[in-house]
TORRO-962310 format. One record per residue: x, y, z of N, C-alpha, C, O in turn; chain. Coordinates in pm, 1 decimal. Atoms other than C-alpha are relative to their C-alpha. Layout:
REM residues N
     n_east    n_north       n_up    ca_east   ca_north      ca_up     c_east    c_north       c_up     o_east    o_north       o_up   ch
          X          Y          Z          X          Y          Z          X          Y          Z          X          Y          Z    A
...
This chain:
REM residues 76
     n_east    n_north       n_up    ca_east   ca_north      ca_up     c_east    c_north       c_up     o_east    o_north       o_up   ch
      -49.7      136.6       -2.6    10596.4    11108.4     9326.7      129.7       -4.5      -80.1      143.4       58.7     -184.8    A
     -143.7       -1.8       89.6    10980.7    11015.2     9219.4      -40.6     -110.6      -88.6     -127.8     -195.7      -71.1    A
       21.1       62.6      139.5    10994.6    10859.0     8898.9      -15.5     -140.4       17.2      -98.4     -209.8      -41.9    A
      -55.3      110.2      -36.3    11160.2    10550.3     9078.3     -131.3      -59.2       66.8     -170.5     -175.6       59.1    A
      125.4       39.7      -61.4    10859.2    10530.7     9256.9     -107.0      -71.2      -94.9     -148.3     -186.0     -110.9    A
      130.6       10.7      105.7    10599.1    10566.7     9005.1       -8.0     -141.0      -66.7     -101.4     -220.8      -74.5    A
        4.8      144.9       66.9    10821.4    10273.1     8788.3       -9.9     -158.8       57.9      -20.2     -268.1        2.1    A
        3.2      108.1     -102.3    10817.0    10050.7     9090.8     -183.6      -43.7        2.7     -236.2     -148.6       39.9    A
      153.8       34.6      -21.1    10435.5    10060.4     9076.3      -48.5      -44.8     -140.8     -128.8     -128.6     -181.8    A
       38.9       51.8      205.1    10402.5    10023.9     8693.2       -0.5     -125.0       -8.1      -91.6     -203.3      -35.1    A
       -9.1      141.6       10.7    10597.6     9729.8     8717.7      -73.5     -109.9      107.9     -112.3     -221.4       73.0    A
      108.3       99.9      -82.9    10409.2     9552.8     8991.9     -130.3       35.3      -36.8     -206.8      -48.9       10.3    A
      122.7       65.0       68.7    10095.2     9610.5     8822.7       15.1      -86.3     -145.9      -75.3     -155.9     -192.1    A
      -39.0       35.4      168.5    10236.6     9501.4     8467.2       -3.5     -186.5      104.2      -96.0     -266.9      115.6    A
        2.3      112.0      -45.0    10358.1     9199.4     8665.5     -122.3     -105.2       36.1     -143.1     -217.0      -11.1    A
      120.0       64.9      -21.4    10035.1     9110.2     8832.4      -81.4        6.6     -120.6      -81.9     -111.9     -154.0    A
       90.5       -1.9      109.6     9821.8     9156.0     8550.2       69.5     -111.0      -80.8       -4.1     -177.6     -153.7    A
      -31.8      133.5       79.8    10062.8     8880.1     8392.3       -0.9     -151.6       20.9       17.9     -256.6      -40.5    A
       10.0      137.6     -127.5    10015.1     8644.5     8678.1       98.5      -35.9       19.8      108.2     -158.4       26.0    A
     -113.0       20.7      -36.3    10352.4     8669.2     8755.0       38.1       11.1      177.1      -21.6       95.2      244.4    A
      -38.0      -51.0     -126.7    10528.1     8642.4     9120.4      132.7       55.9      -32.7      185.3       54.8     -144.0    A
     -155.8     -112.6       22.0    10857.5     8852.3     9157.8      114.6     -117.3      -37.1      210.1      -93.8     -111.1    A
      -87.2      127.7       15.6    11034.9     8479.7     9167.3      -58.0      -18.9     -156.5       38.2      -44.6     -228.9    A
       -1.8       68.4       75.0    10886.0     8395.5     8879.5       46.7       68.2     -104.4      113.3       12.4     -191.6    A
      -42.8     -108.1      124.3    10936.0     8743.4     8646.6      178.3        6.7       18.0      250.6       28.5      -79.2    A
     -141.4       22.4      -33.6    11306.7     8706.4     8830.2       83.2     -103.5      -73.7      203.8     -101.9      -98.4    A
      -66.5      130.9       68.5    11373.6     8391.4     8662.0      -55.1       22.4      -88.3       24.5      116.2      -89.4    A
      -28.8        5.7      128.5    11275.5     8422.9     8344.7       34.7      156.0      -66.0       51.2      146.3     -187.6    A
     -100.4      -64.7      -15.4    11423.9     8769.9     8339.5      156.2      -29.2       29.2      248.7       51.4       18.5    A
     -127.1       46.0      -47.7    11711.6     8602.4     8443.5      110.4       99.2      106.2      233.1      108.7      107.0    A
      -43.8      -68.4     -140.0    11774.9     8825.3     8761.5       -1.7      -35.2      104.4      -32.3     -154.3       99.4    A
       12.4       24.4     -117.0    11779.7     8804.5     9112.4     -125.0       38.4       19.5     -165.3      123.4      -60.0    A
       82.3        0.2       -9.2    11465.2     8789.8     9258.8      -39.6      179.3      130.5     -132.7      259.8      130.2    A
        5.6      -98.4      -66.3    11524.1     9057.1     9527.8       73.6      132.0      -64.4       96.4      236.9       -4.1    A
        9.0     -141.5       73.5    11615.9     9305.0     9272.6     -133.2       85.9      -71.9     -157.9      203.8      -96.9    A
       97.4      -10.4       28.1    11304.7     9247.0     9152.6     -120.1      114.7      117.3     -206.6      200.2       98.4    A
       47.4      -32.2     -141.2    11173.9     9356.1     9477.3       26.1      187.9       46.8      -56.9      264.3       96.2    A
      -90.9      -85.2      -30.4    11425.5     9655.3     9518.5      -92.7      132.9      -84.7      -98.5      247.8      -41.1    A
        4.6      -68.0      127.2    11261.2     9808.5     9179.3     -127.7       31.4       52.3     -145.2      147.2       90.4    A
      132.4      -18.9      -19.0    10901.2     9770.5     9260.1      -19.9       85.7      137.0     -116.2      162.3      137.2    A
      -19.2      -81.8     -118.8    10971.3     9933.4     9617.1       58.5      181.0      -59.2       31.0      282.1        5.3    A
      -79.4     -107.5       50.4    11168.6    10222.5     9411.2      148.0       31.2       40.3      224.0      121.2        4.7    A
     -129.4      -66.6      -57.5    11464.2    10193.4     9613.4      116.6      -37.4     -131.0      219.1       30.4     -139.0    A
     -113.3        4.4       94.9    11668.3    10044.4     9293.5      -95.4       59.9     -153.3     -209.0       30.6     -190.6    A
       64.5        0.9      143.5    11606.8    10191.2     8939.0       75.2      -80.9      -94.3      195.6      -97.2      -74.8    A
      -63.9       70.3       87.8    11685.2     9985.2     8652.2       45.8       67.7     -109.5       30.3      188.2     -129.3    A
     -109.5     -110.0       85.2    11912.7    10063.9     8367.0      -69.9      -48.6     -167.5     -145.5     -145.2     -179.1    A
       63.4       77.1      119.6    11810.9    10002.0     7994.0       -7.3     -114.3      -32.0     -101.5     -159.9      -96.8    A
      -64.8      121.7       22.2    11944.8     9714.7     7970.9     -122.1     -141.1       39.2     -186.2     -233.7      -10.6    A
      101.2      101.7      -87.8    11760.5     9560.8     8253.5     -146.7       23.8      -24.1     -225.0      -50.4       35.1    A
      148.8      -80.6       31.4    11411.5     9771.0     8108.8      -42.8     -111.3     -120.4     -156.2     -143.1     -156.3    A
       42.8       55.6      179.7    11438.6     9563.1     7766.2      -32.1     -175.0      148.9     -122.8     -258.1      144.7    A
      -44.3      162.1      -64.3    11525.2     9232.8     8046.3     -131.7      -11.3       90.1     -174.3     -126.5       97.9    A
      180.0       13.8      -44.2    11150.8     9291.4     8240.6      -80.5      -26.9     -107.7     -137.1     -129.9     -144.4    A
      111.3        1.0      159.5    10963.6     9363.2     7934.2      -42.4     -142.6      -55.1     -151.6     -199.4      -56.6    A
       63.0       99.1       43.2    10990.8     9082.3     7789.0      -63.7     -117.1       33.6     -125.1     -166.8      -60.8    A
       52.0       29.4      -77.6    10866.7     8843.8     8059.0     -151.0       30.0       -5.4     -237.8      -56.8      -13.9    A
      103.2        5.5      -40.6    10590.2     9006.4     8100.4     -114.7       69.9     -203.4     -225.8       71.3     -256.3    A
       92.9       -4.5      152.9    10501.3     9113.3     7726.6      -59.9       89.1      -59.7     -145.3       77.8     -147.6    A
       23.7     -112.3        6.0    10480.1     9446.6     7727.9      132.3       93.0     -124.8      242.1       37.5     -124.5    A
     -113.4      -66.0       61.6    10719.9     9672.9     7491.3       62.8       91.9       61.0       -2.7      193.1       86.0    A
      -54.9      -88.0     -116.0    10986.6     9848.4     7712.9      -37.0      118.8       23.8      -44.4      166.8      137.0    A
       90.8     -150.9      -10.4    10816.7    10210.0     7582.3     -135.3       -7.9       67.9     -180.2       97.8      112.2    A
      101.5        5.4      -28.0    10511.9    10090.4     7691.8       -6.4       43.2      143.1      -75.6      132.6      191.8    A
      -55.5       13.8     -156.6    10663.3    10023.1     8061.4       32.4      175.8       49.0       26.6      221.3      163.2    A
      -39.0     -138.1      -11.6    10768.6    10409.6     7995.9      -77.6       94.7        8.8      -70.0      180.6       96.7    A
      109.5      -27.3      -21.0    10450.1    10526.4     7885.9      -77.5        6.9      168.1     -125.6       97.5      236.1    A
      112.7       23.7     -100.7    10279.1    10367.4     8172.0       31.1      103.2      131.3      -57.8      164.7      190.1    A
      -16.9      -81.4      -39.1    10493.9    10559.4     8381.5      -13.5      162.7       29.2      -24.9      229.9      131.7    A
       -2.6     -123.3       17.2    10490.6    10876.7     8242.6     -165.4       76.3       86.1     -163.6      167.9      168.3    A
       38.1       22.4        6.1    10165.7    10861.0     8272.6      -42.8       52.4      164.0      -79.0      161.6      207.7    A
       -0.2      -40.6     -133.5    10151.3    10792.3     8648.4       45.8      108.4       75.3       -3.4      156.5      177.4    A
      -43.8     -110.1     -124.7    10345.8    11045.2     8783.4      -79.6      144.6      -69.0      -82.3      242.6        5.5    A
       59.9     -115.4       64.1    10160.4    11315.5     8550.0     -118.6       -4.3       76.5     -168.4      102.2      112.8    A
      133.6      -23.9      -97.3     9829.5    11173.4     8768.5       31.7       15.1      152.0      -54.1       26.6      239.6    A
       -9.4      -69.4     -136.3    10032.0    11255.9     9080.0       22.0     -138.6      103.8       34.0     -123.4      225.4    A
């Protein structure tokens, strides 16, 4: 699995588990909503910047988001 992948799935479970929709983590992220979209699909990766700009939305600590990753693609 590519990394991009893996973080696209992280973050749509992080999300759901917050009871978030992609509109709603989009706006108070203060992003576009179909980037949101882009990320969780894997086709866009995000940059630090934008890693600290999810996080907090959903309430997680951006390492955590990294962790969770790591994580995944180590179970394949």
């Amino acid at each position: 699995m590519e990394p991009a992948v893996a973080f696209g799935l992280v973050l749509r479970e992080a999300r759901k588990s917050a009871g978030l929709t992609q509109e709603q983590l989009a706006l108070t992220a203060e992003i576009e909503r179909n980037y949101v979209s882009l990320i969780e699909r894997g086709i866009n990766q995000p940059t630090i910047k934008m890693l600290f700009k999810l996080a907090g939305p959903l309430g997680i600590p951006p390492h955590v988001l990294v962790e969770m990753t790591e994580r995944k693609l180590d179970a394949g």
